[in-house]
C-alpha positions as CSV (number, residue, x, y, z in Angstrom):
1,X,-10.6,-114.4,-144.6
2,X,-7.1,-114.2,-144.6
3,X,-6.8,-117.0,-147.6
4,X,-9.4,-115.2,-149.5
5,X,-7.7,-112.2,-149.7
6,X,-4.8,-113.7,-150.5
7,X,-6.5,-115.0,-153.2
8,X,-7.4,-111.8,-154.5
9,X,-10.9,-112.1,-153.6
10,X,-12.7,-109.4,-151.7
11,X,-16.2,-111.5,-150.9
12,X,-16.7,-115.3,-150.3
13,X,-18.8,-116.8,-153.0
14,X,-21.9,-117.7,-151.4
15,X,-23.2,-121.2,-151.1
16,X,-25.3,-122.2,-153.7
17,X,-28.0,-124.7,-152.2
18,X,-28.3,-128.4,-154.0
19,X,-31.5,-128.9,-155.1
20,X,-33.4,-132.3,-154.7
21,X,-34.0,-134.2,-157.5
22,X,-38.1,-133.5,-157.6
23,X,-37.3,-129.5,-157.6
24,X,-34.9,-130.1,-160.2
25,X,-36.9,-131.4,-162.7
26,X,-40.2,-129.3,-161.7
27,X,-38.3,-126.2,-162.6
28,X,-37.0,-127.5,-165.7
29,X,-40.1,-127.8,-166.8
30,X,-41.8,-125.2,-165.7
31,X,-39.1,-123.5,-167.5
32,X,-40.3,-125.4,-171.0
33,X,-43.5,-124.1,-170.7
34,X,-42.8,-120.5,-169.4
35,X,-40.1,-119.8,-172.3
36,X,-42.8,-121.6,-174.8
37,X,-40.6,-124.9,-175.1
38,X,-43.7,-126.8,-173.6
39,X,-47.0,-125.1,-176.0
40,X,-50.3,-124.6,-174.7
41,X,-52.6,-127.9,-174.2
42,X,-49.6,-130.3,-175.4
43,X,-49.7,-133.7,-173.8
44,X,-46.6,-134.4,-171.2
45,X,-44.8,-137.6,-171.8
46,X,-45.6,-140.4,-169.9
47,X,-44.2,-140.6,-166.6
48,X,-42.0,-143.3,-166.7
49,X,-40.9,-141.6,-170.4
50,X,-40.0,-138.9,-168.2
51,X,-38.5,-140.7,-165.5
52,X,-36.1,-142.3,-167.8
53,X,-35.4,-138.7,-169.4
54,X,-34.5,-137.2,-166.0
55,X,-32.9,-140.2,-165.2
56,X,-35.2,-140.4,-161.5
57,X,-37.7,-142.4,-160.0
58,X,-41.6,-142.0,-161.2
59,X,-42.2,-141.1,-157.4
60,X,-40.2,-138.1,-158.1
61,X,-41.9,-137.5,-161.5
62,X,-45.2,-137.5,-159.5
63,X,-44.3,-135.4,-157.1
64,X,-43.2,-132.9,-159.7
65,X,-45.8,-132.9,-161.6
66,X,-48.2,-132.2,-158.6
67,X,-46.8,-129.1,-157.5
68,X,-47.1,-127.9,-161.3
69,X,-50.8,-128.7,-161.2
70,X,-51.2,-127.2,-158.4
71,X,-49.7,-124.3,-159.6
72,X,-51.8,-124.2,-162.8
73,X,-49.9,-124.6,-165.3
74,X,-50.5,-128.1,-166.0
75,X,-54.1,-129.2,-166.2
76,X,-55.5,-133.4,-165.8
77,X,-57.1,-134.4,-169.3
78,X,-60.6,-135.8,-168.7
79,X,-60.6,-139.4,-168.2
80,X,-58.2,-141.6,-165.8
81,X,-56.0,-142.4,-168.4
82,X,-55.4,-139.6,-170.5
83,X,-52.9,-137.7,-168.6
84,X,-51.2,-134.4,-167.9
85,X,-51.8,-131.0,-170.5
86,X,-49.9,-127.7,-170.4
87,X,-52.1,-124.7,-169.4
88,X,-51.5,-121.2,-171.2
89,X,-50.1,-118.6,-168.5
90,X,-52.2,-115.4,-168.7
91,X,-54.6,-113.8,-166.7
92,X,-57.4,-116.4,-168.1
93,X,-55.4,-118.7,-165.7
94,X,-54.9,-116.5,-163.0
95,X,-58.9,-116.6,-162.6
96,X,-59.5,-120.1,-163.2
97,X,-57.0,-121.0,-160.4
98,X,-58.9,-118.1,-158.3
99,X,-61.9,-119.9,-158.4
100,X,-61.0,-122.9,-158.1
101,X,-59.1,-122.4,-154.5
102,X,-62.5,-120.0,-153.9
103,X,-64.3,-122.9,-154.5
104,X,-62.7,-124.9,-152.5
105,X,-62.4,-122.7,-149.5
106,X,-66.6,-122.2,-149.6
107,X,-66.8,-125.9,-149.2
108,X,-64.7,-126.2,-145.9
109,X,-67.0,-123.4,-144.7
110,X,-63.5,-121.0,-144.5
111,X,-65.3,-118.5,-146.1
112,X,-69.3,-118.1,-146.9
113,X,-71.1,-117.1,-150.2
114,X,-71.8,-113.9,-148.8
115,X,-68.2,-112.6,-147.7
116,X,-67.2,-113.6,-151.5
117,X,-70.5,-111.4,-153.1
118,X,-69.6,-108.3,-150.7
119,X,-65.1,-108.7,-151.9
120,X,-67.0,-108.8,-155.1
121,X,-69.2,-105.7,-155.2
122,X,-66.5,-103.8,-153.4
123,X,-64.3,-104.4,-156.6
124,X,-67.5,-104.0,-158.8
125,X,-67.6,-99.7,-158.4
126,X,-64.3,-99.1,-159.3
127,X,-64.5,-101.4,-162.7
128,X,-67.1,-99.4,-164.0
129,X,-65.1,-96.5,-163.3
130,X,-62.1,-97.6,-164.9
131,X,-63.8,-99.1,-167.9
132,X,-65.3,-95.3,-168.5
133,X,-61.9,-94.6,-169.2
134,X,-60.3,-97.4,-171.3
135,X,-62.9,-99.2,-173.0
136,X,-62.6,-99.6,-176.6
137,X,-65.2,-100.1,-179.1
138,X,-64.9,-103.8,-178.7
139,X,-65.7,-103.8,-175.3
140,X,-68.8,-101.9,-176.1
141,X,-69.9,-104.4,-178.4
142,X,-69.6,-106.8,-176.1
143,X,-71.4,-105.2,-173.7
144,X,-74.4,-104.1,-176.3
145,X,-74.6,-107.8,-177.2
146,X,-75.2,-109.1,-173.8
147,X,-77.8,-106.5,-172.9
148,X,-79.0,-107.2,-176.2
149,X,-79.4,-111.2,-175.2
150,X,-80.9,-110.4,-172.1
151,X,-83.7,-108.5,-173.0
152,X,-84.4,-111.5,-176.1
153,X,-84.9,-114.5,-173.3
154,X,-87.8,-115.8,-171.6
155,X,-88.2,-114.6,-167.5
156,X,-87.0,-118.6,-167.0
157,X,-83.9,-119.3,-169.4
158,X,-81.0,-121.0,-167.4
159,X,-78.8,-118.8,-169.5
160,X,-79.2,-115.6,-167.6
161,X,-77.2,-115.6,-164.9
162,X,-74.3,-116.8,-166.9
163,X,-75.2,-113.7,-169.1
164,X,-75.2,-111.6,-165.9
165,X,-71.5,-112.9,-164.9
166,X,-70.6,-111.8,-168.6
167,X,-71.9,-108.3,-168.3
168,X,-70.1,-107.8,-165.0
169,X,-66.5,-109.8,-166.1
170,X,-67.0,-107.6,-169.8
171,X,-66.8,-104.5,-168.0
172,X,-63.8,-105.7,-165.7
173,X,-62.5,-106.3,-169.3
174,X,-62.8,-103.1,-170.2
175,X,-60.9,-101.5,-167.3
176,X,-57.8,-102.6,-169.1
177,X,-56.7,-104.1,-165.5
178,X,-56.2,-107.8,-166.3
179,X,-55.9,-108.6,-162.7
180,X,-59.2,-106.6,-161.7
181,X,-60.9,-108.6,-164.3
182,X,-59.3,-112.3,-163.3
183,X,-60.7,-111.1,-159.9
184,X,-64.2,-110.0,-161.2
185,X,-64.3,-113.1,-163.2
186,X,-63.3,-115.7,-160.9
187,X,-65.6,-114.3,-158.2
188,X,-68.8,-114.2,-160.7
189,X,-68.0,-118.1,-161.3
190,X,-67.3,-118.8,-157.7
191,X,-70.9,-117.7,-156.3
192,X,-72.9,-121.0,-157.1
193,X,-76.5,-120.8,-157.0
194,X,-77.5,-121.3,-153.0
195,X,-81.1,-119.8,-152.8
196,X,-84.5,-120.0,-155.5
197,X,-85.5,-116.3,-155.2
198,X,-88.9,-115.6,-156.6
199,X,-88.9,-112.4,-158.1
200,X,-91.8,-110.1,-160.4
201,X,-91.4,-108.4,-163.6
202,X,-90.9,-104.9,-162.2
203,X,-87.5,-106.4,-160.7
204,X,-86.4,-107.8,-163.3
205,X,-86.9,-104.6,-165.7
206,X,-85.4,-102.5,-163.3
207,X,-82.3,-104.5,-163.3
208,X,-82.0,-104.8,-166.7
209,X,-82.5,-101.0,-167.1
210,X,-79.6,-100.2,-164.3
211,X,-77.3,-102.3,-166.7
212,X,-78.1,-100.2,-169.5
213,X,-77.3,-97.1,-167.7
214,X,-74.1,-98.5,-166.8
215,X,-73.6,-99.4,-169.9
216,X,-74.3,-95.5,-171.8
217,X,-72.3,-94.1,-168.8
218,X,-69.6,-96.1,-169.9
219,X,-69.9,-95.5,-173.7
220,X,-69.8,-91.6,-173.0
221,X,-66.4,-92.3,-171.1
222,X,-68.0,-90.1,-168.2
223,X,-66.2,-92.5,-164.9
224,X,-68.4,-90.6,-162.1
225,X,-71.4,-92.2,-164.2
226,X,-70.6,-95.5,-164.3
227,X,-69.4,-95.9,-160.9
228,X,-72.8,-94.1,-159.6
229,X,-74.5,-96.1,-161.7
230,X,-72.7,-99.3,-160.4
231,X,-73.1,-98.5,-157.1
232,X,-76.9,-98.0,-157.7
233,X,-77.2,-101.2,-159.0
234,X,-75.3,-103.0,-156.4
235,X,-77.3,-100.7,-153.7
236,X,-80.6,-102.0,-155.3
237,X,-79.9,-105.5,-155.1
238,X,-78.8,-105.3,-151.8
239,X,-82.1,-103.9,-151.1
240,X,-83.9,-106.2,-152.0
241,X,-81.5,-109.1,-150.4
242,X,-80.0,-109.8,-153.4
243,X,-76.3,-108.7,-153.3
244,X,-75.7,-110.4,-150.1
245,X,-76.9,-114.1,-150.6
246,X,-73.5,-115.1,-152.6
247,X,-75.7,-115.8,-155.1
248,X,-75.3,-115.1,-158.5
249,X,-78.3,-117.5,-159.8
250,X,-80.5,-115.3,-157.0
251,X,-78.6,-112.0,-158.9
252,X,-79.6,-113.4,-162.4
253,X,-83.2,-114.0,-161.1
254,X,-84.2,-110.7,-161.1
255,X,-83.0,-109.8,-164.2
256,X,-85.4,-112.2,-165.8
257,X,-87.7,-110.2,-167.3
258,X,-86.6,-108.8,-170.0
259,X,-88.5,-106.0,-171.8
260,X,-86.9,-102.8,-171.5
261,X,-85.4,-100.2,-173.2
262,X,-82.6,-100.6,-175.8
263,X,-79.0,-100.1,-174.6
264,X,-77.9,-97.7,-177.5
């Protein structure tokens, strides 16, 4: 201390630690495509190109390039051969990567279909509320289309339970929360179809009008509404041993049957 101060310096600098050579380049370029250097869906070099940029081995390369896809912000083209693509950084992402580790979890058996459906419906209330509050007449076109949709189908389409994941991750939209909505999103995609639930037409209209009463309660910006409404529909399914299968082909099942009353 005594030959610092004599220095005229009151604090030691601190020790900076030496980074290896793989964090090195993984946060140079994670820094090209955070600051926009690297744009969204461009092709990385090669990795020997890059190898010979950074002046390191292609192990190290590799290495880096892993931990940046498992990051998500780089993303495997399709194909063996066709290499490595920056991924835009936005909530979008945030719920791809979601579902993806979701996914992967349910297949280890860490978690069951079920656990994910109830985090799901416990997020589900508060949505509606918030989307009450902020939704703008975009969102409420979106909304009116997909009821809209839904009530045009056939009781067997294979397109309405990916129409009942867009109702639900439009009104997550809505809230104006972009991380309530990756959430909502990812969870929707996450619940494959587990079950074949046989369901009647009085089901299926009386799902199709709950979403409709979400969707007025939300258009009159009234919150209480749309979360009682919500929570009416999620209470309903549950009821019938919907809401807890983790199954959101089982959830689009009953909404199948389609004629009903218009949304407006």
């Amino acid at each position: 201390m005594a030959d610092t101060a004599a220095a005229g310096i009151s604090t030691p600098f601190p020790a900076i630690p030496v980074q290896r050579p793989r964090q090195q380049v993984e946060n140079q370029i994670r820094r090209a495509i955070l600051d926009g250097s690297l744009r969204d869906a461009e092709r990385l070099p090669s990795e020997q190109g890059m190898a010979q940029s950074f002046n390191v081995s292609r192990a190290t390369i590799r290495e880096a390039l892993r931990s940046l896809v498992e990051s998500g912000l780089l993303v495997k083209g399709p194909g063996t051969t066709s290499g490595l693509y920056v991924q835009s950084v936005d909530h979008n992402t945030f719920s791809r990567l979601v579902s993806d580790r979701l996914t992967s979890v349910m297949d280890i058996g860490s978690v069951t279909p079920a656990e994910v459906s109830n985090f799901r419906d416990m997020l589900e209330v508060p949505s509606a509320r918030l989307a009450a509050e902020f939704r703008n007449d975009s969102n409420l076109a979106k909304l009116h289309d997909v009821i809209d949709r839904e009530r045009s189908i056939t009781f067997d389409d294979p397109t309405i339970s990916e129409l009942n994941a867009k109702f639900h991750s439009e009104i997550a939209n809505a809230s104006g929360n972009r991380v309530l909505a990756a959430f909502v999103s990812a969870l929707h995609r996450t619940a494959h179809p587990l079950v074949f639930v046989n369901t009647d037409a009085e089901l299926g209209r009386e799902s199709v009008d709950h979403h409709i009463r979400v969707y007025r309660a939300i258009k009159a910006k009234d919150p209480a509404a749309a979360a009682e409404a919500m929570q009416g529909h999620l209470n309903y399914l549950r009821e019938h041993g919907i809401a807890n299968s983790g199954d959101d082909q089982a959830h689009g099942d009953i909404e199948r049957s389609l004629a009903g009353r218009a949304p407006a």
